[in-house]
Structure formats: structure tokens, C-alpha cells
C-alpha positions as CSV (number, residue, x, y, z in Angstrom):
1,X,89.5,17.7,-22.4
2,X,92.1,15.4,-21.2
3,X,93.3,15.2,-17.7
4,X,95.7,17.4,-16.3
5,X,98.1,15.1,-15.7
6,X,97.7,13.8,-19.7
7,X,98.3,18.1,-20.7
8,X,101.3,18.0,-18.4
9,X,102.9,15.2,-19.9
10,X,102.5,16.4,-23.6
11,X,103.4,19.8,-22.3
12,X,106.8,18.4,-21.4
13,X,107.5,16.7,-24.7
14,X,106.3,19.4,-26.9
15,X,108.9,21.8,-24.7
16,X,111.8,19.9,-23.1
17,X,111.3,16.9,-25.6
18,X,111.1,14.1,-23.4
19,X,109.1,12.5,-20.7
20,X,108.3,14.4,-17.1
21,X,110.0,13.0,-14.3
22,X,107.5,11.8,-11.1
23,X,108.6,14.9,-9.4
24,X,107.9,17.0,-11.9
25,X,104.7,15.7,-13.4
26,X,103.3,16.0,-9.7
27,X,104.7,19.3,-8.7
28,X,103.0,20.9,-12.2
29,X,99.9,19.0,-11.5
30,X,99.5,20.6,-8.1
31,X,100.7,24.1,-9.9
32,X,97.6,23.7,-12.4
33,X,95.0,22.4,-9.7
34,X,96.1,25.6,-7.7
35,X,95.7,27.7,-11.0
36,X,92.6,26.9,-12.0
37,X,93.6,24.6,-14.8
38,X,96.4,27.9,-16.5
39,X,98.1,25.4,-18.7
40,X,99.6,28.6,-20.6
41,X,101.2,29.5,-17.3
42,X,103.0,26.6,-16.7
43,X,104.0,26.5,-19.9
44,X,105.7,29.9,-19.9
45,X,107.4,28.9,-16.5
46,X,108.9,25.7,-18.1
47,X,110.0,27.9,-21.1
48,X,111.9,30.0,-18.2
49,X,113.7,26.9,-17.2
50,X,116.9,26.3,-17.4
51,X,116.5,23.1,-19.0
52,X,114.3,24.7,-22.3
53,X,116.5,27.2,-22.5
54,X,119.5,25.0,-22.7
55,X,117.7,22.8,-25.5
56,X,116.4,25.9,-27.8
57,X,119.0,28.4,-26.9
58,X,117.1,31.1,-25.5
59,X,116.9,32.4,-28.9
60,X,120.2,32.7,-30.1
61,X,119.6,30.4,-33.0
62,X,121.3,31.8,-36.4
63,X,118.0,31.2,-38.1
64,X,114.8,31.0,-37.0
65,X,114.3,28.3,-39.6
66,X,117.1,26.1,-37.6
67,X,114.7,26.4,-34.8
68,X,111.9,25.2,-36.5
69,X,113.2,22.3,-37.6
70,X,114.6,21.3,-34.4
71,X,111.4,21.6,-33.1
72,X,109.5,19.8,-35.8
73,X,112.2,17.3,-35.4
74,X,111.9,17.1,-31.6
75,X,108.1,16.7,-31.6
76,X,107.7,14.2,-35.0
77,X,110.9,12.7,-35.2
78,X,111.7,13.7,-38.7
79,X,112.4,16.8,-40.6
80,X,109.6,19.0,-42.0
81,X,108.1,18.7,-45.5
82,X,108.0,21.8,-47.4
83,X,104.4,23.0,-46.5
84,X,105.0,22.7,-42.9
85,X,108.4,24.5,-43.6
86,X,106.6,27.6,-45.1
87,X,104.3,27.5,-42.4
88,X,106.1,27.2,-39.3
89,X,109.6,28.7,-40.2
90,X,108.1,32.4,-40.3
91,X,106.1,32.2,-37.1
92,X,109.4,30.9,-35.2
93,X,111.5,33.6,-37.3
94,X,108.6,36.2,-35.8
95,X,109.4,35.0,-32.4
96,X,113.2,35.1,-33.0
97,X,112.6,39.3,-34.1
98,X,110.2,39.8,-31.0
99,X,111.7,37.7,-28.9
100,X,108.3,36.2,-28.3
101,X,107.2,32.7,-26.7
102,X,109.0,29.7,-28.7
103,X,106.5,27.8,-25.9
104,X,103.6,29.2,-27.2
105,X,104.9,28.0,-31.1
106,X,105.9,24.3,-29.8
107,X,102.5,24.1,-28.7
108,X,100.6,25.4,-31.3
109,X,102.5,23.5,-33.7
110,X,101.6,20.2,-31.9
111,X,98.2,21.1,-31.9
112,X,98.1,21.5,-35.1
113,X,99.5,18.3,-36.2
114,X,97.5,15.4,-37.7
115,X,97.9,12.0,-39.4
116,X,101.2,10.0,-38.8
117,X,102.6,13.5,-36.8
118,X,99.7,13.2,-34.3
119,X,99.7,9.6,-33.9
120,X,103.6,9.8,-33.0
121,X,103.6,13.0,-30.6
122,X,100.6,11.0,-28.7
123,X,102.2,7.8,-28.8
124,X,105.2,9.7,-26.8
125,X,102.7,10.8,-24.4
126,X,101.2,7.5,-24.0
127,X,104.4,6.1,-23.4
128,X,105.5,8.5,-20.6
129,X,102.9,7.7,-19.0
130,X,102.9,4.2,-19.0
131,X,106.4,4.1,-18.2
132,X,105.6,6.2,-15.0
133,X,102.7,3.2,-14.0
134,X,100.2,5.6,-14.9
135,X,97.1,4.3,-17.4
136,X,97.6,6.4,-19.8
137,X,93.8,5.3,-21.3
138,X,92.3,7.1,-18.0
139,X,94.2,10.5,-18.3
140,X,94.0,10.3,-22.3
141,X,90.9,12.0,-24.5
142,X,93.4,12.5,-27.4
143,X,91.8,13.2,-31.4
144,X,90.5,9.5,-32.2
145,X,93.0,8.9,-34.6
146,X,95.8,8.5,-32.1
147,X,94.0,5.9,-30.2
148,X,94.9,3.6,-33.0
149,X,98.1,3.4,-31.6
150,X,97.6,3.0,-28.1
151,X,98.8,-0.9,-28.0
152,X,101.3,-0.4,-30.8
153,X,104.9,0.9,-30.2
154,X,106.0,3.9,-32.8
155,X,109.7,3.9,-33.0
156,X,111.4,5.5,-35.6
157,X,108.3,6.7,-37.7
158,X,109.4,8.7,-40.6
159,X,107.2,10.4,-43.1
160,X,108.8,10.6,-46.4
161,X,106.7,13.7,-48.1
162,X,109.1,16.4,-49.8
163,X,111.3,16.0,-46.4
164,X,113.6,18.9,-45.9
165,X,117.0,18.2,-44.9
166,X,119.2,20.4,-43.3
């Protein structure tokens, strides 16, 4: 399990796309140390935010395939190929009907991801914590494949495989 402060940090990339501020990162690390680790919790109170729900609409997105691949987009940096289209575009067009947790979909489709998508979302995580002073190796027990990339900067990684455009 990585560290709470590593979770925190990937929580706020997979749901606000971008790195925690100091306040932030400590204030949610003192929320899950008073929780008993209720990662879930934290994410449904960012998802209640006013910042998430500026960046993902608070569901009023025309499709729920528009949402997906903002998301995919947000958490890879490039747009879905066509398996992870037919994948993830029903589940976030199911949330969009029951007005159930985009959060809970963000995450799970970051947990999910593997290869060059993996590398890159942990890369991000790496690199908001580095840019905080933080040693990102101490707080990180990421899947061994994304250590790879722990001294190497990703920037604009694109995977070219059936891409959808939209």
C-alpha cells in the first residue's frame, strides 16, 4: 500500500487533474489519519467541491461519452482507443442516468490502467510530489512498471493505438 500522502496526491490528479497544493495535501492527510485510512470518503468530498464540479460539470455533460474522454484525456494525456472507449463510455453514461459517483469512475479507471497509461498517471504523481520537496520514492509503492520512470520526465506521451478523436 502506498502512503497516504502518495493516495492523496493521485487522488487529486485522477479528480481535479492536477497537483495538490501544500495546504491541501496536508489538510486531506490529517482527514484520512482521523478516518481510519477512508480514501473513498475523501474522495466523494473532493467530488463535492466546487473545484470538480467546475471541471466535470456536475453532470450536465451532453454525452456521457464527452465525459469519458475528458477524463481519459485528463488522466493519460491523450484520447482513448476504441477498447477503452467501449469500456469506459457506458459506465460514465450509467453514472450520467443515476447520477452516480463520476469520482468513483475516475478512480477505478486509473486503477485500471497499465503500460504507457500507468507509467504517465504515476509519473504525474511522482512529479507533484517532488515539486512539493517531498521524496516521492518514500511515499511511492506504485505497480513496478512505473518505477521505470521515476528519473525520466514524461511530457507529452501519446499512445497512438486506434485513438479516438473527438
Amino acid at each position: 500500500m502506498s502512503s497516504p500522502i502518495y493516495e492523496i496526491e493521485k487522488l487529486y490528479i485522477e479528480l481535479l487533474n492536477r497537483p495538490a497544493e501544500s495546504a491541501g495535501l496536508n489538510f486531506w492527510v490529517n482527514e484520512y489519519n482521523k478516518s481510519g485510512g477512508n480514501l473513498a470518503g475523501i474522495a466523494h468530498s473532493i467530488e463535492q467541491s466546487a473545484e470538480f464540479q467546475a471541471l466535470y460539470g456536475g453532470h450536465e455533460w451532453t454525452t456521457g461519452t464527452g465525459l469519458m474522454v475528458q477524463v481519459y484525456n485528463n488522466l493519460f494525456g491523450h484520447n482513448p482507443d476504441m477498447q477503452a472507449l467501449n469500456t469506459w463510455a457506458v459506465k460514465y453514461i450509467g453514472a450520467l442516468v443515476d447520477h452516480t459517483s463520476i469520482a468513483d469512475l475516475n478512480i477505478q479507471m486509473a486503477d485500471a490502467a497499465t503500460g504507457a497509461d500507468l507509467v504517465y498517471l504515476n509519473q504525474r504523481v511522482v512529479n507533484a510530489l517532488n515539486q512539493q520537496g517531498l521524496n516521492a520514492a518514500a511515499h511511492d509503492a506504485a505497480p513496478v512498471e512505473a518505477h521505470v520512470a521515476t528519473d525520466v520526465l514524461l511530457v507529452g506521451v501519446h499512445v497512438e493505438q486506434d485513438a479516438v478523436v473527438f
